[in-house]
C-alpha positions as CSV (number, residue, x, y, z in Angstrom):
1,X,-78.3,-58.3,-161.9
2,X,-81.5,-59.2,-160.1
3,X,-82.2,-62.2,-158.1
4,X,-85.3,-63.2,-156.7
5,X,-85.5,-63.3,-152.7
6,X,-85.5,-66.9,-152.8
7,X,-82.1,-67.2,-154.1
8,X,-80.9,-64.1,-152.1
9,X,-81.9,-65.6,-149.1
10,X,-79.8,-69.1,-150.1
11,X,-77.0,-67.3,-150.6
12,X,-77.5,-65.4,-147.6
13,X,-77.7,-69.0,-146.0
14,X,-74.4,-70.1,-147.7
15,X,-72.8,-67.3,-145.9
16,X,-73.5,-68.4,-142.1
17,X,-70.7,-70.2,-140.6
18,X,-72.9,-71.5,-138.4
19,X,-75.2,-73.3,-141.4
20,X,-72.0,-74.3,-143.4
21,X,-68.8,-74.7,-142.0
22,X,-65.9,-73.8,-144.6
23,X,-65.6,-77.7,-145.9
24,X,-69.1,-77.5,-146.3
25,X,-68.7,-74.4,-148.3
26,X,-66.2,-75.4,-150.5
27,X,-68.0,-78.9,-151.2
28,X,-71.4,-77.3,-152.0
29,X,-69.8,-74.8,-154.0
30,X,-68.0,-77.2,-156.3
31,X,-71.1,-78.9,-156.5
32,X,-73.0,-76.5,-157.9
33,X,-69.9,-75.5,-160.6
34,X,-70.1,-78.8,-161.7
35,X,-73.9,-80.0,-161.5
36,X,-74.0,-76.3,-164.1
37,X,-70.9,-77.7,-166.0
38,X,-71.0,-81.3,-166.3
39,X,-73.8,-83.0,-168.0
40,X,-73.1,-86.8,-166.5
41,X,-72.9,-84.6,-163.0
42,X,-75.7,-86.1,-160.4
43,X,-76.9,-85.2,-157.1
44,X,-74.2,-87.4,-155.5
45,X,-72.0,-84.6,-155.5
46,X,-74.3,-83.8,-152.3
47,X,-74.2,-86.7,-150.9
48,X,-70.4,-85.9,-149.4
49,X,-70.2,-87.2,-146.0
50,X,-69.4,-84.0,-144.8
51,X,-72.4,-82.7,-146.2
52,X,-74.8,-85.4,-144.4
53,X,-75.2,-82.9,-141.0
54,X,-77.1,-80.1,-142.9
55,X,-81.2,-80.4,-143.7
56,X,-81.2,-81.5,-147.0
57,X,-83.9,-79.1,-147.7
58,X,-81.3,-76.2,-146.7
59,X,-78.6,-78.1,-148.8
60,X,-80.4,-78.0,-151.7
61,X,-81.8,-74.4,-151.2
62,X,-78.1,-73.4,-151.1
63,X,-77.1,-75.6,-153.8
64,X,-80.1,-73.8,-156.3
65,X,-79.4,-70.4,-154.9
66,X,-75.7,-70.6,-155.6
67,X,-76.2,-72.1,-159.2
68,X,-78.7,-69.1,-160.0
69,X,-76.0,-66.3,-158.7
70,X,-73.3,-68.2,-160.8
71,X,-75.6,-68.7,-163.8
72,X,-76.6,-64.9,-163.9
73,X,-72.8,-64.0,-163.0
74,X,-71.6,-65.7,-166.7
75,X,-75.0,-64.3,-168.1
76,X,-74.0,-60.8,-167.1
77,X,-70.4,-61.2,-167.9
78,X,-69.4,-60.0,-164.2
79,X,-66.4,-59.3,-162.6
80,X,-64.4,-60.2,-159.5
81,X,-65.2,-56.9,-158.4
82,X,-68.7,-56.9,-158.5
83,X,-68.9,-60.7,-157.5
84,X,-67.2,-60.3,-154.1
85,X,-69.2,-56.6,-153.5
86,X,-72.4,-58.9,-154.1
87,X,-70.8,-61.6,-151.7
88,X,-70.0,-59.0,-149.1
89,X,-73.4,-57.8,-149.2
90,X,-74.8,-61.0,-148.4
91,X,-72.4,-61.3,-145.1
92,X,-70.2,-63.3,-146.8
93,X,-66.0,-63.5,-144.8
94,X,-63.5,-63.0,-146.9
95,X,-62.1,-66.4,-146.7
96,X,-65.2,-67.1,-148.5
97,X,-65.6,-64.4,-151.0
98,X,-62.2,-65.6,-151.9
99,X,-62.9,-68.9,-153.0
100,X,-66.0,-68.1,-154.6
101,X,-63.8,-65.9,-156.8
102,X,-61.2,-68.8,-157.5
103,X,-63.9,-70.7,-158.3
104,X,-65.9,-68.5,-160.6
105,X,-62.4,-67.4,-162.5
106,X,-61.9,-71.2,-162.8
107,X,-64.5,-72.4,-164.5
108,X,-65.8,-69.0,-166.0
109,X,-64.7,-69.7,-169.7
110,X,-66.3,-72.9,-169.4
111,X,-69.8,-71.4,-168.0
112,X,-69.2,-68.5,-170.8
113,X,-69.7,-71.6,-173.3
114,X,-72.3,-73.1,-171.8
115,X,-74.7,-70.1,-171.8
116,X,-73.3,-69.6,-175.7
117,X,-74.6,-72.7,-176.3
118,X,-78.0,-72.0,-175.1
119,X,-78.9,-69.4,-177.6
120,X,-80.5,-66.1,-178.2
121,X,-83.6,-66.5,-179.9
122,X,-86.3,-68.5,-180.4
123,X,-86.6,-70.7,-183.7
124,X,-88.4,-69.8,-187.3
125,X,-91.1,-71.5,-188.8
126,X,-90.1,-71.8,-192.4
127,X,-92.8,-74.4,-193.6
128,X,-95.7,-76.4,-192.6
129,X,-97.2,-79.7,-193.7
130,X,-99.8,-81.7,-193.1
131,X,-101.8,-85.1,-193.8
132,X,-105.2,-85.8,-192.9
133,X,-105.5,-89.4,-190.6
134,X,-108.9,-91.2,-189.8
135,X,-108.9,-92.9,-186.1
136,X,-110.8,-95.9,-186.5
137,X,-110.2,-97.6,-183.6
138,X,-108.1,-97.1,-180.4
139,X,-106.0,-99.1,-178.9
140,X,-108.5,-101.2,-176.4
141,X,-110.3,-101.5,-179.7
142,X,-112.7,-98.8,-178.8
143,X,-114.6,-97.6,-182.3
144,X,-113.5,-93.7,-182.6
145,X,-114.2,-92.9,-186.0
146,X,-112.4,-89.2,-185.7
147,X,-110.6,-87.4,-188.4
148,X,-107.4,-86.1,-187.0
149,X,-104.7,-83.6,-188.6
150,X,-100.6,-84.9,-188.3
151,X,-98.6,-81.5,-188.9
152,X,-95.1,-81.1,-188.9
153,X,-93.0,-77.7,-188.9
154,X,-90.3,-77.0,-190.4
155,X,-87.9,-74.4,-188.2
156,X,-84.6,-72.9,-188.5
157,X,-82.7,-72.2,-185.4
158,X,-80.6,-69.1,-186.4
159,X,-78.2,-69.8,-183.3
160,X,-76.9,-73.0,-184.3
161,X,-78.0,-72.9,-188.1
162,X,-79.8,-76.5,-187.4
163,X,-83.5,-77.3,-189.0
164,X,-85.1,-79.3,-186.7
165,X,-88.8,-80.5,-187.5
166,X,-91.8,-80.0,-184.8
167,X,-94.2,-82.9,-184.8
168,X,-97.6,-83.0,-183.3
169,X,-101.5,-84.1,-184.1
170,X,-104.2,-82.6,-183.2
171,X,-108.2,-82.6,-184.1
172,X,-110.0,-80.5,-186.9
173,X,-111.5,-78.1,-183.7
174,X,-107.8,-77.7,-182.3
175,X,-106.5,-77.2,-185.6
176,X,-109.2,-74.5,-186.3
177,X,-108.1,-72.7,-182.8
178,X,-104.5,-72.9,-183.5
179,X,-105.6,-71.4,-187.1
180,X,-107.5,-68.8,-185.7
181,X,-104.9,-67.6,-183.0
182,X,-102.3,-67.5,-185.8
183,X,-104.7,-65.1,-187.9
184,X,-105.5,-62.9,-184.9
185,X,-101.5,-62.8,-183.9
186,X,-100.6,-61.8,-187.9
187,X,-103.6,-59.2,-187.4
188,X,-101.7,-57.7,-184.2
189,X,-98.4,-57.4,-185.9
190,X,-99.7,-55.7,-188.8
191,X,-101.3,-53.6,-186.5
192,X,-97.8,-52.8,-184.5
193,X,-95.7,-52.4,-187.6
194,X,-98.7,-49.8,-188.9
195,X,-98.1,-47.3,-186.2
């Protein structure tokens, strides 16, 4: 598990007693579970009272950085273990280590269905269709007199078995580049599955 310096360094942050005190801590921390968990969940979660003393720019720096290490945690399926020789690493006490663990074990299933829910791959086009429209006019009543091209594809999401349409419009010289990117992308894969 990798995280960028960024994040490391907002964890790092999260670990000074000095920076958070332990209430701090254990507000932020809850926080960030449930601004990953809860879909109604807002930023007033870090609006806690005891919260109002830190630089908001450092409060929300924390509150990224500890929902990217939690995030990548469920992503790579990790264990207390690892978790707390990650959190020890990053000068983390033990009092604190601690409750990150309670937390994590907590709400772990629930973050495990979460990033199920995401999905694994991207989604199929299985069809294309398309309808030719003439722009006469727009809508300050500007004359345009432009052909245009509506398409729609038609994709299958193999994660959640759902067929959800993609709609867009484009002109005749986009349509020809979006053509002609398709043809030279087919070319490269014959190419790839050649050798």
């Amino acid at each position: 598990m990798e995280l960028s310096d960024y994040v490391q360094r907002g964890i790092q942050t999260l670990a000074d007693p000095g920076s958070f005190d332990s209430n701090a801590f254990a507000l932020l921390l809850r926080a960030a579970f449930q601004s990953l968990l809860d879909a109604r969940a807002d930023e007033a979660a870090l609006d806690h009272p005891d919260l109002k003393q830190i630089d908001p720019v450092v409060l929300k720096h924390c509150h990224a950085a500890a929902a990217t290490y939690i995030l990548e945690a469920g992503k790579h399926q990790v264990d207390q273990s690892t978790l707390s020789t990650y959190l020890e690493d990053c000068k983390f006490d033990r009092e604190r280590i601690e409750l990150f663990c309670t937390e994590y074990q907590n709400n772990k299933n629930s973050l495990e269905i979460l990033l199920g829910s995401i999905g694994r791959s991207l989604p199929h086009i299985t069809d294309v269709s398309w309808r030719l429209e003439y722009q006469i006019k727009t809508n300050q009543l500007h004359k345009m007199y432009r052909p245009g091209y509506l398409l729609t594809l038609n994709v299958e999401n193999s994660d959640s078995q759902s067929y959800p349409e993609i709609n867009f419009s484009c002109s005749m010289e986009q349509l020809q580049d979006l053509v002609g990117k398709l043809k030279d992308a087919s070319k490269s894969l014959e190419r790839a599955t050649q050798l």
